[in-house]
N, C-alpha and C positions, 0 to 999 in steps of 0.2 A: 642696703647693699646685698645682692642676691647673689649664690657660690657661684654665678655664672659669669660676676660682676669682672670686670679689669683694668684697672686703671692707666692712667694716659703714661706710656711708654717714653717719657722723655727721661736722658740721662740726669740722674742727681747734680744739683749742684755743688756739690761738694769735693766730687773728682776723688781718684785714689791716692797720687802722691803729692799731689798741687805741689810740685819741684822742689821738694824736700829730698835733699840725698838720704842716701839710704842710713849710713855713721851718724847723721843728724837725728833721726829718726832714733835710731836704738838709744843713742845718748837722749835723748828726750824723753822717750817712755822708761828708760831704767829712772830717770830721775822721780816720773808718774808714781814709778813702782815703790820708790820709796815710802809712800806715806797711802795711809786708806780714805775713798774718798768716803767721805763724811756725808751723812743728812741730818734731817728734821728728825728721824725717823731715831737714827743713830743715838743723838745727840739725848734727845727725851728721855729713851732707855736707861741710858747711862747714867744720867741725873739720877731716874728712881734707885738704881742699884746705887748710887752714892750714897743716895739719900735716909735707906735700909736695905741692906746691902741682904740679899737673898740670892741661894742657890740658882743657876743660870739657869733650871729648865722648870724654876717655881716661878713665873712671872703672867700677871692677868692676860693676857693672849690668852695663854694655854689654860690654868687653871681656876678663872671666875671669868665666863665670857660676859657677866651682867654688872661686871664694872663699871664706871663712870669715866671715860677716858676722855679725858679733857687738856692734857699733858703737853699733845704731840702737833698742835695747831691742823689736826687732822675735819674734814668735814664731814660729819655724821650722816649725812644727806646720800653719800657713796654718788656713783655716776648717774647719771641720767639715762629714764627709760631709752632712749633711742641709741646710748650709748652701748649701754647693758645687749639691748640686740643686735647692734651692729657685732660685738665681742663675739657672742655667740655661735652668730654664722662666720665670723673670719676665722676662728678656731678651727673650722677642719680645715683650713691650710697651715695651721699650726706646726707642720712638719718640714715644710719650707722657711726660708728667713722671711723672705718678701714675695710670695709668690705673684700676685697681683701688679706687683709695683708700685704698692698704695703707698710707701713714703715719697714719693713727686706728687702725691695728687694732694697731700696734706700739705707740701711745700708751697704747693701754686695757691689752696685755700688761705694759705696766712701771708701768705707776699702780695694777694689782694687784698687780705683784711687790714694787711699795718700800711699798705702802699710802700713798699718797698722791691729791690727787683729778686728775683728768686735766690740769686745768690749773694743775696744781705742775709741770710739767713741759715743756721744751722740746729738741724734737730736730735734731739737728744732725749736718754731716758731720766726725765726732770729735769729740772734747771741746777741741782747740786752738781753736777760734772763741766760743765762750761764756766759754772762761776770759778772753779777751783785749779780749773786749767788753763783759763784767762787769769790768774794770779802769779802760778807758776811762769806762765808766758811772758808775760810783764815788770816781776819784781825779779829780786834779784839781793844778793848782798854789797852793790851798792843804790839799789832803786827799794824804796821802803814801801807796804802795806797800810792806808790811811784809811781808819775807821772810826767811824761812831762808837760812844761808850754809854749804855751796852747797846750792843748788835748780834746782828748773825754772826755766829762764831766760826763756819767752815772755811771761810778766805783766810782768816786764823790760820786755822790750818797747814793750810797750801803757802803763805807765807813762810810758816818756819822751817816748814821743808824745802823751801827753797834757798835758806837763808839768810831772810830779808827783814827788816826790823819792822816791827808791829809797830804804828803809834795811833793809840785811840783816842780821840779827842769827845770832850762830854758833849752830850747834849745841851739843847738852849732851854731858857728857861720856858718856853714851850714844847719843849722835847721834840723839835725839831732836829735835821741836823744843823751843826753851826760850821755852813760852807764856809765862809771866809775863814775861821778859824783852821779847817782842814785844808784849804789850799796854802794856807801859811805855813803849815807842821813842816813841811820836808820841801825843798825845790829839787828836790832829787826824786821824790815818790815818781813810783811804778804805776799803781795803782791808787786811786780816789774811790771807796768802796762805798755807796748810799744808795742803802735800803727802804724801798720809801712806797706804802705806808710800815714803818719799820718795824723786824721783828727783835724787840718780844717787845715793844710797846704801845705797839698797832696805830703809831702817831706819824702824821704827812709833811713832808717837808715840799713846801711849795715848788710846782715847776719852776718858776723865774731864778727859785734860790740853786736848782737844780740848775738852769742854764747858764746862770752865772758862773756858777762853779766850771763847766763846761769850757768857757770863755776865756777863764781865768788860771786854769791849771796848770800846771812847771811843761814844759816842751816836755816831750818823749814818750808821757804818759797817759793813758785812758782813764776816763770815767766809767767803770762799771757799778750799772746802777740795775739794783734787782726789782723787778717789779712784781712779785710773785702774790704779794698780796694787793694788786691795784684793782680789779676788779670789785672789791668787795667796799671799795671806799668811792669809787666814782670818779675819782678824779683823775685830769689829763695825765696822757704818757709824753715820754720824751721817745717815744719812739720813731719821730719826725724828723730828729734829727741822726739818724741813720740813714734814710734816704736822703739826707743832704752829706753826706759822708764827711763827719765829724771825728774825734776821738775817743767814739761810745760803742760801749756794749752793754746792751740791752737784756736784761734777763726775764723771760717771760714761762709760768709753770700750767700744765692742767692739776695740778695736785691742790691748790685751794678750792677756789670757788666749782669748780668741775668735779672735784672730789674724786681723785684719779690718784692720790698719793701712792696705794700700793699696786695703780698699775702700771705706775712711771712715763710720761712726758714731757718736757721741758723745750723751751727754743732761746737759744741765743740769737741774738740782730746785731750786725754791724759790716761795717764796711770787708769785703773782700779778702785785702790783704791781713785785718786784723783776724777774723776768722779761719784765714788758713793757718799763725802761730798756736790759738786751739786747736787745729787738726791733727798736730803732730803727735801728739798727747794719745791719740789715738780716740776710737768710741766702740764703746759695744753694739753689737746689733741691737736696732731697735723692736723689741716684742709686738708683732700684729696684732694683738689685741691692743696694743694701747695706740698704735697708729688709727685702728680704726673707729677706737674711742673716739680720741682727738680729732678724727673729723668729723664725726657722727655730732658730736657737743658741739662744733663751731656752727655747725647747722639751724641752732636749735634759738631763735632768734631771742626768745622771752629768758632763755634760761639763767643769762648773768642779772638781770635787774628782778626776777622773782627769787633767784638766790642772794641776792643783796637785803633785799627787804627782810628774807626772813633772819637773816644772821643779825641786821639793824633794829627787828624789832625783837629779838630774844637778849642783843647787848644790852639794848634803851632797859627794857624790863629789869635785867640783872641790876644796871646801874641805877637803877630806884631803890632796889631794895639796899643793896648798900650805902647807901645816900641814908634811907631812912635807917640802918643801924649802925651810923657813923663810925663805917668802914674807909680807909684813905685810900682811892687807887687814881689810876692815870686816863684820862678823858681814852679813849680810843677809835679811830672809824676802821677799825679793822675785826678780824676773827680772832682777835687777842688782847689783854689787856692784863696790868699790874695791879698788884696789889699791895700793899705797905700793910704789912703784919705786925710790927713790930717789937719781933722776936727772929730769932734765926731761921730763914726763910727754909732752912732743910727741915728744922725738926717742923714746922709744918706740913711740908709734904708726906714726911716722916708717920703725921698723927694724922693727917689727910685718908694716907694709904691705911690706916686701920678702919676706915669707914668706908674701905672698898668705892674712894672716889682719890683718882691719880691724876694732881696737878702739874704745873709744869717748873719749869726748875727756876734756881737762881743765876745772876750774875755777880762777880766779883765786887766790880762796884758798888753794887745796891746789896746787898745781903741778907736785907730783911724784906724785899721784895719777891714776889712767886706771880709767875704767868700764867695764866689762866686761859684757854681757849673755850671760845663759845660753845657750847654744843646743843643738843635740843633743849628746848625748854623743859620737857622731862626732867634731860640730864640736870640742867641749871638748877629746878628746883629741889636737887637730891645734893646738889654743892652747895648750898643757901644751908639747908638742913646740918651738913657736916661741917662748914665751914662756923658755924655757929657754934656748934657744939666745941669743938678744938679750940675757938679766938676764948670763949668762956671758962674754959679747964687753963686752970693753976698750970704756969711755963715745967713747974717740979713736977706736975704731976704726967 
Protein backbone atom coordinates (compact mmCIF):
# COMPACT_ATOMS: atom_id res chain seq x y z
CA UNK A 1 0.00 0.00 0.00
CA UNK A 2 1.70 3.14 -1.16
CA UNK A 3 1.08 6.92 1.03
CA UNK A 4 -0.72 7.69 -2.16
CA UNK A 5 -2.87 4.53 -1.82
CA UNK A 6 -7.02 5.12 -0.93
CA UNK A 7 -9.28 2.95 -0.29
CA UNK A 8 -12.78 2.24 -1.73
CA UNK A 9 -15.05 5.11 -0.42
CA UNK A 10 -18.16 3.07 0.41
CA UNK A 11 -19.94 4.02 3.79
CA UNK A 12 -19.26 1.44 6.79
CA UNK A 13 -21.57 -0.97 7.40
CA UNK A 14 -22.08 -0.42 10.61
CA UNK A 15 -23.93 3.09 10.45
CA UNK A 16 -23.95 5.80 13.43
CA UNK A 17 -27.08 5.27 15.45
CA UNK A 18 -28.64 1.96 13.52
CA UNK A 19 -32.10 3.71 15.47
CA UNK A 20 -31.04 3.38 18.89
CA UNK A 21 -32.55 6.38 20.70
CA UNK A 22 -30.46 8.43 22.22
CA UNK A 23 -31.73 7.48 26.52
CA UNK A 24 -31.11 3.93 25.11
CA UNK A 25 -27.72 4.62 24.29
CA UNK A 26 -26.54 6.42 27.51
CA UNK A 27 -28.43 3.72 29.63
CA UNK A 28 -26.29 1.05 27.69
CA UNK A 29 -22.88 2.57 27.68
CA UNK A 30 -23.24 3.68 31.49
CA UNK A 31 -24.03 0.08 32.21
CA UNK A 32 -20.44 -0.75 29.57
CA UNK A 33 -19.02 1.73 31.95
CA UNK A 34 -19.57 -0.15 34.73
CA UNK A 35 -17.04 -3.03 34.48
CA UNK A 36 -13.47 -3.01 32.55
CA UNK A 37 -13.19 -4.71 29.46
CA UNK A 38 -11.03 -7.55 30.10
CA UNK A 39 -8.35 -9.58 27.75
CA UNK A 40 -5.88 -12.31 27.31
CA UNK A 41 -3.55 -9.73 27.84
CA UNK A 42 -5.15 -8.60 31.27
CA UNK A 43 -5.97 -11.65 32.54
CA UNK A 44 -2.20 -13.42 32.21
CA UNK A 45 -0.87 -10.22 34.20
CA UNK A 46 -2.93 -10.71 36.86
CA UNK A 47 -2.40 -14.30 37.41
CA UNK A 48 1.48 -13.55 37.64
CA UNK A 49 0.81 -10.78 40.23
CA UNK A 50 -1.45 -13.39 42.20
CA UNK A 51 0.88 -15.67 41.73
CA UNK A 52 4.03 -13.54 43.38
CA UNK A 53 2.56 -10.54 43.93
CA UNK A 54 5.42 -7.76 42.83
CA UNK A 55 5.44 -3.98 42.82
CA UNK A 56 3.28 -2.84 39.58
CA UNK A 57 6.20 -1.22 37.74
CA UNK A 58 8.68 -4.48 38.51
CA UNK A 59 7.18 -6.81 35.87
CA UNK A 60 9.23 -8.74 32.87
CA UNK A 61 7.94 -6.30 30.18
CA UNK A 62 9.83 -3.70 31.57
CA UNK A 63 12.71 -5.19 33.69
CA UNK A 64 14.15 -8.83 31.99
CA UNK A 65 13.10 -8.38 28.12
CA UNK A 66 14.97 -12.02 27.89
CA UNK A 67 12.19 -13.61 29.72
CA UNK A 68 10.51 -16.63 28.55
CA UNK A 69 6.74 -15.49 28.02
CA UNK A 70 4.96 -18.19 27.48
CA UNK A 71 1.90 -16.99 29.92
CA UNK A 72 -0.22 -14.99 27.75
CA UNK A 73 -1.13 -17.35 24.69
CA UNK A 74 0.77 -14.53 22.78
CA UNK A 75 2.65 -15.69 19.35
CA UNK A 76 6.33 -15.06 19.30
CA UNK A 77 6.40 -15.02 15.58
CA UNK A 78 4.93 -10.95 16.10
CA UNK A 79 3.14 -9.86 12.44
CA UNK A 80 4.13 -10.73 9.32
CA UNK A 81 6.67 -9.15 6.95
CA UNK A 82 4.00 -7.63 4.60
CA UNK A 83 2.17 -6.79 7.68
CA UNK A 84 5.08 -5.06 9.42
CA UNK A 85 5.19 -2.74 6.06
CA UNK A 86 2.07 -2.10 5.36
CA UNK A 87 2.02 -0.58 9.47
CA UNK A 88 5.00 1.43 8.55
CA UNK A 89 3.77 3.37 5.59
CA UNK A 90 -0.10 3.73 7.10
CA UNK A 91 1.52 5.46 10.08
CA UNK A 92 2.06 8.87 8.59
CA UNK A 93 -1.58 9.07 8.51
CA UNK A 94 -1.41 8.11 11.89
CA UNK A 95 -2.88 11.60 12.80
CA UNK A 96 -6.01 11.06 11.27
CA UNK A 97 -8.55 8.07 12.54
CA UNK A 98 -9.15 6.74 9.15
CA UNK A 99 -7.81 8.77 6.56
CA UNK A 100 -7.91 6.39 3.62
CA UNK A 101 -10.99 4.82 4.50
CA UNK A 102 -9.23 1.45 4.86
CA UNK A 103 -11.68 0.13 7.46
CA UNK A 104 -14.52 -0.62 4.26
CA UNK A 105 -11.74 -2.16 2.27
CA UNK A 106 -10.82 -4.58 5.20
CA UNK A 107 -14.65 -5.11 5.53
CA UNK A 108 -15.26 -6.08 1.87
CA UNK A 109 -11.80 -8.46 2.26
CA UNK A 110 -13.37 -10.57 5.14
CA UNK A 111 -17.23 -10.46 3.82
CA UNK A 112 -15.55 -12.21 0.73
CA UNK A 113 -13.37 -14.33 2.69
CA UNK A 114 -16.16 -15.83 5.19
CA UNK A 115 -18.97 -15.24 2.38
CA UNK A 116 -20.95 -13.30 4.21
CA UNK A 117 -22.73 -9.80 3.13
CA UNK A 118 -20.71 -6.77 4.44
CA UNK A 119 -23.06 -6.11 7.04
CA UNK A 120 -22.76 -9.61 8.78
CA UNK A 121 -19.96 -8.28 10.12
CA UNK A 122 -18.39 -5.85 12.78
CA UNK A 123 -14.89 -4.87 13.26
CA UNK A 124 -13.19 -4.21 16.39
CA UNK A 125 -9.88 -3.86 18.25
CA UNK A 126 -9.69 -7.79 19.10
CA UNK A 127 -12.23 -9.94 19.57
CA UNK A 128 -12.37 -9.20 23.65
CA UNK A 129 -14.91 -6.29 23.13
CA UNK A 130 -17.84 -7.91 20.96
CA UNK A 131 -17.34 -11.09 23.00
CA UNK A 132 -18.19 -8.97 26.14
CA UNK A 133 -20.71 -6.76 24.62
CA UNK A 134 -22.55 -9.62 23.09
CA UNK A 135 -22.94 -10.96 26.77
CA UNK A 136 -24.02 -7.70 28.17
CA UNK A 137 -26.52 -7.50 25.23
CA UNK A 138 -28.00 -10.85 25.78
CA UNK A 139 -27.83 -11.87 29.42
CA UNK A 140 -29.44 -10.32 31.89
CA UNK A 141 -30.75 -11.13 35.58
CA UNK A 142 -33.27 -13.22 34.35
CA UNK A 143 -31.39 -14.77 31.07
CA UNK A 144 -28.08 -16.67 32.40
CA UNK A 145 -24.29 -16.85 31.00
CA UNK A 146 -23.64 -20.71 29.92
CA UNK A 147 -20.04 -21.93 29.88
CA UNK A 148 -17.53 -24.41 29.74
CA UNK A 149 -15.48 -25.32 32.99
CA UNK A 150 -12.73 -24.15 32.54
CA UNK A 151 -13.03 -21.46 29.77
CA UNK A 152 -12.27 -18.07 28.70
CA UNK A 153 -12.95 -16.28 31.68
CA UNK A 154 -14.02 -12.43 30.06
CA UNK A 155 -17.91 -13.29 29.34
CA UNK A 156 -17.48 -14.06 33.06
CA UNK A 157 -16.94 -10.96 33.32
CA UNK A 158 -19.53 -9.07 31.39
CA UNK A 159 -22.05 -11.48 33.02
CA UNK A 160 -21.74 -10.29 36.50
CA UNK A 161 -21.86 -6.99 35.46
CA UNK A 162 -24.77 -7.39 34.09
CA UNK A 163 -26.39 -9.45 36.62
CA UNK A 164 -26.72 -12.58 35.18
CA UNK A 165 -26.04 -15.97 36.78
CA UNK A 166 -22.78 -17.76 35.58
CA UNK A 167 -23.38 -21.54 35.09
CA UNK A 168 -20.34 -23.44 34.07
CA UNK A 169 -20.80 -26.76 33.12
CA UNK A 170 -17.47 -29.38 32.89
CA UNK A 171 -16.03 -30.46 30.25
CA UNK A 172 -16.41 -34.13 28.45
CA UNK A 173 -14.30 -36.68 29.10
CA UNK A 174 -12.46 -35.63 26.00
CA UNK A 175 -12.42 -32.10 27.05
CA UNK A 176 -14.65 -31.18 24.65
CA UNK A 177 -17.59 -29.02 25.31
CA UNK A 178 -20.66 -31.14 26.55
CA UNK A 179 -23.33 -29.35 24.37
CA UNK A 180 -26.13 -31.22 25.44
CA UNK A 181 -25.27 -30.85 28.78
CA UNK A 182 -25.08 -26.92 28.29
CA UNK A 183 -28.26 -26.52 26.49
CA UNK A 184 -29.84 -28.34 29.33
CA UNK A 185 -28.38 -25.93 32.19
CA UNK A 186 -30.90 -22.95 31.93
CA UNK A 187 -33.94 -22.70 29.29
CA UNK A 188 -33.81 -19.25 30.29
CA UNK A 189 -29.89 -18.74 29.07
CA UNK A 190 -28.87 -15.47 27.25
CA UNK A 191 -26.02 -16.60 26.16
CA UNK A 192 -24.36 -20.40 25.00
CA UNK A 193 -20.66 -19.33 25.27
CA UNK A 194 -18.09 -22.17 23.17
CA UNK A 195 -14.83 -21.68 22.68
CA UNK A 196 -13.52 -23.90 20.39
CA UNK A 197 -10.32 -24.98 19.92
CA UNK A 198 -10.81 -23.79 23.63
CA UNK A 199 -8.90 -21.79 25.68
CA UNK A 200 -6.78 -22.65 28.23
CA UNK A 201 -7.05 -26.33 26.80
CA UNK A 202 -6.27 -25.84 23.33
CA UNK A 203 -9.10 -28.89 22.86
CA UNK A 204 -11.92 -28.85 19.71
CA UNK A 205 -15.31 -29.50 20.19
CA UNK A 206 -16.64 -30.82 16.86
CA UNK A 207 -18.61 -28.60 14.39
CA UNK A 208 -21.83 -30.98 14.31
CA UNK A 209 -21.75 -30.88 18.31
CA UNK A 210 -21.39 -27.02 17.66
CA UNK A 211 -24.44 -27.07 15.25
CA UNK A 212 -26.52 -29.11 17.35
CA UNK A 213 -26.27 -26.98 20.00
CA UNK A 214 -27.15 -24.28 17.62
CA UNK A 215 -30.36 -26.20 16.71
CA UNK A 216 -31.09 -27.05 20.03
CA UNK A 217 -30.89 -23.89 22.17
CA UNK A 218 -33.81 -22.14 24.64
CA UNK A 219 -35.70 -19.47 21.99
CA UNK A 220 -34.28 -15.99 22.78
CA UNK A 221 -30.95 -16.66 22.92
CA UNK A 222 -27.52 -16.74 20.88
CA UNK A 223 -24.76 -19.07 20.47
CA UNK A 224 -21.66 -17.12 20.75
CA UNK A 225 -18.90 -19.15 19.75
CA UNK A 226 -15.17 -17.74 19.80
CA UNK A 227 -13.15 -18.86 17.27
CA UNK A 228 -9.98 -17.11 18.06
CA UNK A 229 -7.85 -19.99 18.12
CA UNK A 230 -9.36 -21.96 14.92
CA UNK A 231 -6.74 -21.11 12.62
CA UNK A 232 -4.12 -22.86 14.34
CA UNK A 233 -6.05 -26.20 14.66
CA UNK A 234 -7.52 -26.60 10.98
CA UNK A 235 -10.63 -27.29 11.57
CA UNK A 236 -14.10 -26.10 9.97
CA UNK A 237 -15.80 -22.71 11.16
CA UNK A 238 -19.38 -22.37 11.78
CA UNK A 239 -19.06 -19.30 10.25
CA UNK A 240 -21.68 -20.55 7.54
CA UNK A 241 -24.07 -20.25 9.50
CA UNK A 242 -24.05 -16.50 9.63
CA UNK A 243 -24.73 -16.13 6.21
CA UNK A 244 -27.79 -18.32 6.66
CA UNK A 245 -28.79 -16.02 9.54
CA UNK A 246 -28.93 -18.04 12.41
CA UNK A 247 -28.73 -17.20 16.27
CA UNK A 248 -24.76 -16.95 16.17
CA UNK A 249 -22.17 -14.73 16.75
CA UNK A 250 -19.21 -15.57 15.55
CA UNK A 251 -15.95 -14.30 17.13
CA UNK A 252 -13.00 -14.13 14.87
CA UNK A 253 -9.13 -12.54 16.27
CA UNK A 254 -5.66 -11.32 14.26
CA UNK A 255 -4.15 -11.72 17.71
CA UNK A 256 -3.17 -15.64 17.38
CA UNK A 257 -2.05 -17.03 14.44
CA UNK A 258 -1.33 -13.36 12.80
CA UNK A 259 0.48 -12.38 15.96
CA UNK A 260 -1.19 -8.99 16.13
CA UNK A 261 -2.08 -9.29 19.99
CA UNK A 262 -0.63 -5.87 20.79
CA UNK A 263 -1.81 -4.31 17.82
CA UNK A 264 -5.54 -5.18 18.35
CA UNK A 265 -7.98 -6.69 15.62
CA UNK A 266 -10.84 -8.62 16.11
CA UNK A 267 -14.33 -9.28 13.87
CA UNK A 268 -17.55 -10.28 15.06
CA UNK A 269 -20.20 -12.10 12.36
CA UNK A 270 -23.65 -12.29 12.74
CA UNK A 271 -26.71 -11.41 11.59
CA UNK A 272 -27.74 -7.54 11.22
CA UNK A 273 -30.02 -7.10 13.79
CA UNK A 274 -27.90 -8.96 16.34
CA UNK A 275 -24.89 -6.85 15.59
CA UNK A 276 -26.57 -3.71 15.87
CA UNK A 277 -27.49 -4.65 20.10
CA UNK A 278 -23.37 -4.84 20.19
CA UNK A 279 -23.30 -1.34 18.75
CA UNK A 280 -24.79 0.16 21.42
CA UNK A 281 -22.16 -0.52 23.68
CA UNK A 282 -20.26 1.69 21.72
CA UNK A 283 -16.48 1.00 19.93
CA UNK A 284 -13.24 2.66 20.01
CA UNK A 285 -11.63 3.90 16.92
CA UNK A 286 -9.94 1.41 15.32
CA UNK A 287 -5.93 2.12 15.06
CA UNK A 288 -4.63 2.30 11.28
CA UNK A 289 -1.97 0.30 11.82
CA UNK A 290 -3.79 -2.46 12.76
CA UNK A 291 -6.43 -2.12 10.09
CA UNK A 292 -3.73 -2.14 7.81
CA UNK A 293 -2.13 -5.10 9.27
CA UNK A 294 -5.28 -7.03 8.98
CA UNK A 295 -5.40 -6.63 5.52
CA UNK A 296 -1.86 -6.75 4.55
CA UNK A 297 -2.10 -10.62 6.60
CA UNK A 298 -5.38 -11.72 4.86
CA UNK A 299 -3.26 -11.17 1.66
CA UNK A 300 -0.71 -13.34 2.54
CA UNK A 301 -1.99 -16.84 1.17
CA UNK A 302 0.82 -19.35 2.75
CA UNK A 303 0.76 -17.53 5.97
CA UNK A 304 -2.01 -19.53 8.25
CA UNK A 305 -0.79 -23.25 7.23
CA UNK A 306 3.14 -22.19 7.46
CA UNK A 307 2.19 -20.75 10.91
CA UNK A 308 0.15 -23.91 11.87
CA UNK A 309 2.89 -26.02 11.06
CA UNK A 310 5.37 -24.31 12.88
CA UNK A 311 3.34 -23.97 16.37
CA UNK A 312 2.31 -28.19 15.35
CA UNK A 313 5.59 -29.03 15.08
CA UNK A 314 7.19 -27.13 18.22
CA UNK A 315 3.73 -28.56 20.39
CA UNK A 316 4.32 -32.35 18.77
CA UNK A 317 8.13 -31.77 20.05
CA UNK A 318 7.22 -30.35 23.60
CA UNK A 319 4.72 -33.17 24.04
CA UNK A 320 7.44 -35.86 23.46
CA UNK A 321 9.47 -34.81 25.88
CA UNK A 322 6.95 -34.75 28.45
CA UNK A 323 5.54 -38.04 27.40
CA UNK A 324 9.21 -39.17 27.98
CA UNK A 325 9.43 -37.59 31.64
CA UNK A 326 6.16 -38.67 32.50
CA UNK A 327 4.64 -35.36 32.82
CA UNK A 328 0.38 -35.59 32.67
CA UNK A 329 -0.99 -32.91 30.30
CA UNK A 330 -4.02 -32.55 28.05
CA UNK A 331 -3.71 -33.60 24.18
CA UNK A 332 -3.88 -30.05 22.51
CA UNK A 333 -4.40 -28.77 18.60
CA UNK A 334 -4.07 -25.42 19.66
CA UNK A 335 -1.17 -22.60 20.85
CA UNK A 336 -1.96 -23.90 24.38
CA UNK A 337 -2.10 -26.72 26.47
CA UNK A 338 -2.32 -28.08 30.39
CA UNK A 339 -0.42 -29.46 32.36
CA UNK A 340 -1.33 -31.55 35.70
CA UNK A 341 1.52 -30.59 38.19
CA UNK A 342 0.39 -32.01 41.00
CA UNK A 343 1.01 -29.51 43.46
CA UNK A 344 -0.64 -26.00 43.72
CA UNK A 345 -0.75 -24.89 40.18
CA UNK A 346 0.35 -21.06 41.71
CA UNK A 347 3.25 -22.08 43.64
CA UNK A 348 4.48 -23.41 40.26
CA UNK A 349 4.24 -20.46 38.40
CA UNK A 350 5.41 -19.05 41.50
CA UNK A 351 8.87 -21.12 41.21
CA UNK A 352 8.62 -21.00 37.37
CA UNK A 353 8.93 -17.08 37.55
CA UNK A 354 12.38 -17.65 39.55
CA UNK A 355 13.72 -19.08 36.39
CA UNK A 356 12.78 -16.03 34.50
CA UNK A 357 10.33 -18.44 32.41
CA UNK A 358 6.38 -16.98 32.98
CA UNK A 359 3.72 -19.71 32.62
CA UNK A 360 0.21 -19.22 32.37
CA UNK A 361 -2.13 -19.34 35.11
CA UNK A 362 -4.69 -21.61 36.95
CA UNK A 363 -8.38 -22.23 36.92
CA UNK A 364 -10.54 -22.83 39.90
CA UNK A 365 -11.62 -26.11 39.02
CA UNK A 366 -8.33 -27.67 38.17
CA UNK A 367 -6.00 -26.11 40.61
CA UNK A 368 -3.10 -28.05 40.14
CA UNK A 369 -3.25 -27.45 36.56
CA UNK A 370 -1.04 -24.42 34.73
CA UNK A 371 -1.35 -23.42 30.83
CA UNK A 372 1.23 -23.33 29.04
CA UNK A 373 1.64 -21.48 25.54
CA UNK A 374 3.60 -22.61 22.80
CA UNK A 375 6.41 -20.51 21.99
CA UNK A 376 9.61 -20.91 19.95
CA UNK A 377 11.36 -23.88 20.17
CA UNK A 378 14.09 -21.86 21.96
CA UNK A 379 11.68 -20.71 24.33
CA UNK A 380 10.31 -24.36 24.86
CA UNK A 381 13.60 -25.66 25.41
CA UNK A 382 14.50 -23.05 28.35
CA UNK A 383 10.66 -24.28 29.88
CA UNK A 384 11.83 -28.20 29.55
CA UNK A 385 14.98 -26.93 31.46
CA UNK A 386 13.00 -24.90 34.24
CA UNK A 387 10.08 -26.89 34.28
CA UNK A 388 12.35 -29.80 35.26
CA UNK A 389 14.21 -28.23 37.72
CA UNK A 390 10.88 -26.81 39.96
CA UNK A 391 8.66 -30.59 39.30
CA UNK A 392 12.26 -32.10 40.98
CA UNK A 393 12.60 -29.60 44.10
CA UNK A 394 11.04 -30.65 47.47
CA UNK A 395 6.94 -28.82 47.28
CA UNK A 396 8.81 -27.23 51.06
CA UNK A 397 11.52 -26.25 49.36
Amino acid sequence: MSSSHRCPSFESSRGSSLGSSRRSFLQLAGLAATFPLISEGHLARAAQQAAAPKAPDDFPHITNPNAVMINANENPLGPCDAALAAITTIARTGGRYDATGCEAELTAQLAAEFGVPANHLAIYAGSSEPLQFATLAFTSPTRSYVTADPSYEAGMVAANAAGAKVIKVPLTRTYAHDVRAMIAADPNAGVIYICSPNNPTGTLTPKDDILWALEHKPAGSILLVDEAYIHLSGSPSVTDQVALGKDIVVLRTFSKIYGMAGIRCGVAFGRPDLLEKLSLYGRNPLPVTAIAAASASLKQSDLVPTRRKIVTDTRTSTFVWLDSKGYKYIPSVSNCFMIDTGRPGRQVMAAMRQQDVYIGRTWPVWPTYVRITVGTPHEMELFQTAFEKVMTTPVSA
